[in-house]
N, C-alpha and C positions, 0 to 999 in steps of 0.2 A: 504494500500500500504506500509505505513512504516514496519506494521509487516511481510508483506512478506521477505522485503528487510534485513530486523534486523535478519529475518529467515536463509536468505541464507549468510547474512556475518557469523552468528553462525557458519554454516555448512562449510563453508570456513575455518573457523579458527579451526574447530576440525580436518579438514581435513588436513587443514598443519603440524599442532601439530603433527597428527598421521605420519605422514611423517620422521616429526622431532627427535619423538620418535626410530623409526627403522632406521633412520640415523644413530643415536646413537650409538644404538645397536651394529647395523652393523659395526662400529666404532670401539667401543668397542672390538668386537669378531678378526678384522682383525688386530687389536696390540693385544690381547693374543697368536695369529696365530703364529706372527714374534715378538714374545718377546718384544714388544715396551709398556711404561709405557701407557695406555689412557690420561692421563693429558701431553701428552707432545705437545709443542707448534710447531711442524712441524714434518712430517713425511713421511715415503717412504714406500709403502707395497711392498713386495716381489711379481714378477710377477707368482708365483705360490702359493700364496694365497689362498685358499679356499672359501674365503667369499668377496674379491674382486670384484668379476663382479657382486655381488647383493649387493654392497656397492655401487657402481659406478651408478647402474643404479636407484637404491634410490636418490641419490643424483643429477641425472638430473630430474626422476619425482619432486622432491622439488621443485627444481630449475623452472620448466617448472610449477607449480601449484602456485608458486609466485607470477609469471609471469602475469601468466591467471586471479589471484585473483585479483592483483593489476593494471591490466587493465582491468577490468569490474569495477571497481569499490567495489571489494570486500574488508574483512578482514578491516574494521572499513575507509578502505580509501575512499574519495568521489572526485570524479572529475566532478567541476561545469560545467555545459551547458553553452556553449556561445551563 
């Protein structure tokens, strides 16, 4: 049972990674877009951006796999039975 469990938090955690990765990314690409430096600490993408709405909607999949991870009990987190 533990290695199943050790199996799916893995799988969890590659799966965000991989999330977090193309967040990035996609980050990245929409401040090359609209000239804006990637290391900057707040920013506004142009609403005719290119890479905006598959920036946007990475970033609510993350958001929503956090979510799902950290309430099943995934991604190294454990919530005790009462």
């Amino acid at each position: 049972m533990a290695n199943k469990q050790e199996a799916l938090n893995k799988r969890g955690q590659e799966y965000i990674a991989s999330l977090q990765a193309v967040v990035r990314e996609l980050f990245i690409k929409c401040c090359e877009v609209d000239g804006i430096p990637p290391d900057s600490k707040f920013v506004v993408f142009s609403d005719d951006n290119k890479y905006l709405p598959f920036y946007n909607n990475a970033v609510i999949q993350l958001m929503e796999a956090r979510e799902q991870y950290a309430a099943g009990g995934y991604v190294g987190l454990t919530i005790p039975k009462k």
